[in-house]
C-alpha positions in Angstrom: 119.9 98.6 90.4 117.1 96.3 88.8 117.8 93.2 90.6 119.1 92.5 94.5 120.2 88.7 93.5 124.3 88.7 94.3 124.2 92.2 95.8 125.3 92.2 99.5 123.1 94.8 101.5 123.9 96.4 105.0 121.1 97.3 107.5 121.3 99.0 110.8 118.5 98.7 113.2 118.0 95.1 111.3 116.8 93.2 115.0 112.7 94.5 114.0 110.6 96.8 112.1 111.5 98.1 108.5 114.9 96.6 109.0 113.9 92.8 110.0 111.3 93.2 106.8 114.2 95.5 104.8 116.3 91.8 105.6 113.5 89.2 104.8 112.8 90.8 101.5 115.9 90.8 100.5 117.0 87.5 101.3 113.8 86.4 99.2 115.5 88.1 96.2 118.8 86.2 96.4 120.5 89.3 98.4 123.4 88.6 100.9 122.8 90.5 104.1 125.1 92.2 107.0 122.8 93.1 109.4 123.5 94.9 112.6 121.7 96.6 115.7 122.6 97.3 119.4 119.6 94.2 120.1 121.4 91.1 120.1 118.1 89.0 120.6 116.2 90.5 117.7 119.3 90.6 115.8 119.3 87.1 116.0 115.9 86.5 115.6 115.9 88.4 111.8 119.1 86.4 111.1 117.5 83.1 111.5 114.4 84.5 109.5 117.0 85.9 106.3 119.3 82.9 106.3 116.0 80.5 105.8 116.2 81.7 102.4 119.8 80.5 101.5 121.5 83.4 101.3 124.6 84.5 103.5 124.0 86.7 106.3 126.7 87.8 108.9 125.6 90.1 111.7 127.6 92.5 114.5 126.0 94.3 117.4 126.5 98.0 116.6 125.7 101.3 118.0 125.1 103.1 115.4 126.3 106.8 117.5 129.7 105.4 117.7 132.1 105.8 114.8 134.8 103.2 115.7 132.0 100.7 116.0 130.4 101.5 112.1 134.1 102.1 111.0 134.9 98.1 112.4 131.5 97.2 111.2 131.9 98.4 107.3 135.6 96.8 107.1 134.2 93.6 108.4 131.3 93.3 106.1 133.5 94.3 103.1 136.1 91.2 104.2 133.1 88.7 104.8 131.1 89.2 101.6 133.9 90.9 99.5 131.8 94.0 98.2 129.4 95.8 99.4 126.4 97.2 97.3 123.7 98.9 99.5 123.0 100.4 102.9 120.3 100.9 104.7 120.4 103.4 107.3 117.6 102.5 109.1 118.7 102.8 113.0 116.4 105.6 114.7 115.0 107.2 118.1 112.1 109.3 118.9 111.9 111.9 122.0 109.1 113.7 123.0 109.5 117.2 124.5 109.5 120.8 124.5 113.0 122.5 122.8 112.8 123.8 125.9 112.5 121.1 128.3 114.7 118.6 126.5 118.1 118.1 128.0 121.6 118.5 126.0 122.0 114.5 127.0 118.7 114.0 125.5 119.3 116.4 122.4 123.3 114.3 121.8 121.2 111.3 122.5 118.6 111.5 119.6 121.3 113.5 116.9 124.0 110.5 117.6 121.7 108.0 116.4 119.2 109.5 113.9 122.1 111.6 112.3 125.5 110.6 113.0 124.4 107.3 112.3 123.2 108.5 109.0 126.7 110.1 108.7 128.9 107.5 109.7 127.0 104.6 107.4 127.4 106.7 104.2 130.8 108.1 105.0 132.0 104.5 105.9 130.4 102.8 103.3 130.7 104.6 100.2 134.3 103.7 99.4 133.2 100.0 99.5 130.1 101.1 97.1 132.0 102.7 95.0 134.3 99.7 94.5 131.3 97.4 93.8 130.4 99.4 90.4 126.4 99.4 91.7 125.6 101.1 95.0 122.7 102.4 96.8 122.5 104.4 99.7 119.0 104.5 101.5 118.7 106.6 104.4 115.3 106.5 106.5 114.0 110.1 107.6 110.3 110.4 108.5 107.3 112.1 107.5 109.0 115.0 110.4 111.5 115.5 108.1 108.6 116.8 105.8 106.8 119.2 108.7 107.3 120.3 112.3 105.2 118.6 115.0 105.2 120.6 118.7 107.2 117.9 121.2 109.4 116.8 118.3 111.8 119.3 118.0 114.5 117.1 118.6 113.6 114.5 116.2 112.2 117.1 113.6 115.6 118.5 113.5 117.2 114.9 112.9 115.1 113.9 110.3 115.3 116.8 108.9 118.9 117.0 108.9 119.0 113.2 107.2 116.6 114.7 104.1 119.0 118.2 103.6 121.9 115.6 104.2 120.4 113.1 101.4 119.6 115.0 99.1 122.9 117.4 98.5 124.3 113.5 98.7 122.5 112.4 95.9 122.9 115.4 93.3 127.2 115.4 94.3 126.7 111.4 93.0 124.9 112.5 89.7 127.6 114.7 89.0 130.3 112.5 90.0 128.5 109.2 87.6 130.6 107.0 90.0 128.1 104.1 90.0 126.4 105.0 93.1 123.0 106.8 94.0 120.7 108.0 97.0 117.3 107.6 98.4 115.9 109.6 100.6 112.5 107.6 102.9 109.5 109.3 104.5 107.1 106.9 106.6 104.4 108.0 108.3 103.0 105.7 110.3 104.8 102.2 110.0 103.7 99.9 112.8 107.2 99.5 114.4 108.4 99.7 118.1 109.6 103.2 118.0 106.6 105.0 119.2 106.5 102.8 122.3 110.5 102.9 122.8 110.5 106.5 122.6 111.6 108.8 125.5 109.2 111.4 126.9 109.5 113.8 129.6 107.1 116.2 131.4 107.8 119.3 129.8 105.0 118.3 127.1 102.7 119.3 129.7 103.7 122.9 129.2 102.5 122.9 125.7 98.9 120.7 126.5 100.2 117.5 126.1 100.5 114.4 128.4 102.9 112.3 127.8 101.4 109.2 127.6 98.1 110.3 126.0 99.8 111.7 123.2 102.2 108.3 123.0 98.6 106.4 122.5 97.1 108.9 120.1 100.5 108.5 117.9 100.4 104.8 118.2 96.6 105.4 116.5 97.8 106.3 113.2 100.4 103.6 113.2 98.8 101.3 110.5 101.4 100.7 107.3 103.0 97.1 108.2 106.9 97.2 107.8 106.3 94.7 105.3 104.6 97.1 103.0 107.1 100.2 104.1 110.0 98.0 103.0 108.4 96.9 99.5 107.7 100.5 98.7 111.7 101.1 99.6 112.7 98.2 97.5 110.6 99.9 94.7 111.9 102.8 95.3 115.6 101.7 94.7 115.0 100.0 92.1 113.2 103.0 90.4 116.4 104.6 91.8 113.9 107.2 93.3 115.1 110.3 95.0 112.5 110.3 97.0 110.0 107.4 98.8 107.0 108.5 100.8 105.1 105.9 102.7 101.6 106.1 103.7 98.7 108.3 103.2 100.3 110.4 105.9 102.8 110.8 104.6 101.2 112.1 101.0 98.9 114.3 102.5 101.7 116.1 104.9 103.7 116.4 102.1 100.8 117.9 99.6 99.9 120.1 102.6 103.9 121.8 103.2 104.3 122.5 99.4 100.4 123.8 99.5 101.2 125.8 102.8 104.7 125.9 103.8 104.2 128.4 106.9 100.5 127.8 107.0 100.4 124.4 108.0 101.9 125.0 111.4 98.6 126.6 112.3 96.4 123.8 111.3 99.1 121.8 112.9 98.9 123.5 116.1 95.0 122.9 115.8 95.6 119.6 115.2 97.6 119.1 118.6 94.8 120.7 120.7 92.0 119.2 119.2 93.4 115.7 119.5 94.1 116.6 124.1 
């Protein structure tokens, strides 16, 4: 996919972050847009921002963790704009806490969004990309679906589980030359509300770790704009990448699991106590 003018895209998570800038950008390029997220204010917000540029934008409030909501969601989007050429799975949650501490409620919590959601937009999707003769599926892990981090077991696990997912995705639609490919996404540290919106409990103390320290010190390395984390996605579809890392965080804890792939936990675990 060279060009997004025409194409109609679908984001979840659109109402801020990398999925308000994923919208902008491609509303500047002549892309129509169905944007969704369980935010009905910044929903709105990002719809009066895309539809600025004159394209058409139709928007539903969706959580992403529930099937009959994505499964309305992608037949409505199909009957609106008649086809359907990319999605953007962008919806996620963070948790921080111990594997031990974290609840089952928690654990269902964090998997329903992060990776069901993953599931559902594909599985919903791809018959309508298919039909449209030039589809993309992006799907938004992290820079923990590279490495581990202690109080992230929960999320590690989801964005691991979106890579493993992505990736067997992608090769099954080389062989299958159907029309439609797969893109795996890494950020590191995109400036976005999800460090502050994340859920932490006390069982991070266990490990050395206070809660809200460790919330600040995260927020620290947040520097990458979403504008920037959404042109290097755009690029990266367009390249029809199988991969897109963003941020030199992102680089580097990549270089380091390929240079170190048990190893790094230790420096890791370093890492964690140095930075108490």
């Amino acid at each position: 996919m060279k060009s997004f003018e025409k194409k109609v895209a679908a984001i979840t998570g659109a109402g801020s972050g990398i999925g308000r800038a994923l919208a902008v950008k491609l509303a500047q390029q002549g892309c129509n847009l169905s944007l969704s997220d369980v935010n009905e204010k910044g929903l709105a917000e990002t719809v009066g921002l895309a539809q600025a540029y004159g394209v058409k934008v139709t928007s539903a409030k969706v959580d992403v963790a529930k099937l009959e909501q994505m499964q309305a969601w992608a037949a409505a989007t199909a009957k609106e704009h008649g086809k359907v050429n990319l999605i953007f799975n962008n919806a996620g949650v963070a948790l921080g806490s111990t594997v031990e501490g974290m609840s089952y409620e928690e654990l269902e919590w964090l998997m329903g969004i992060n990776f069901w959601g993953v599931v559902y937009g594909i599985k919903e999707f791809m018959p309508h990309l298919k039909a449209s003769g030039d589809g993309h599926i992006i799907n938004i892990s992290s820079i923990f679906g590279l490495g581990s981090q202690p109080s992230q077991g929960a999320y590690n696990a989801s964005k691991f589980a979106v890579r493993g997912y992505t990736e067997a995705l992608r090769q099954e639609l080389d062989l299958q030359q159907c029309g439609v490919s797969a893109t795996c996404v890494h950020p590191g540290g995109i400036k976005t509300n999800i460090a502050k919106a994340a859920r932490m409990n006390d069982s991070m103390k266990s490990i050395g770790i206070d809660p809200k320290k460790g919330q600040q010190n995260f927020e620290k390395f947040l520097h990458v704009t979403p504008d920037d984390a959404a042109d290097a996605i755009l690029n990266g579809v367009k390249k029809n990448a199988r991969r897109v890392l963003i941020g030199a965080e992102a680089y580097a804890f990549d270089a380091m699991q390929r240079l170190l792939p048990t190893g790094y936990q230790k420096l890791v675990t370093m890492g964690t106590k140095f930075m108490q």
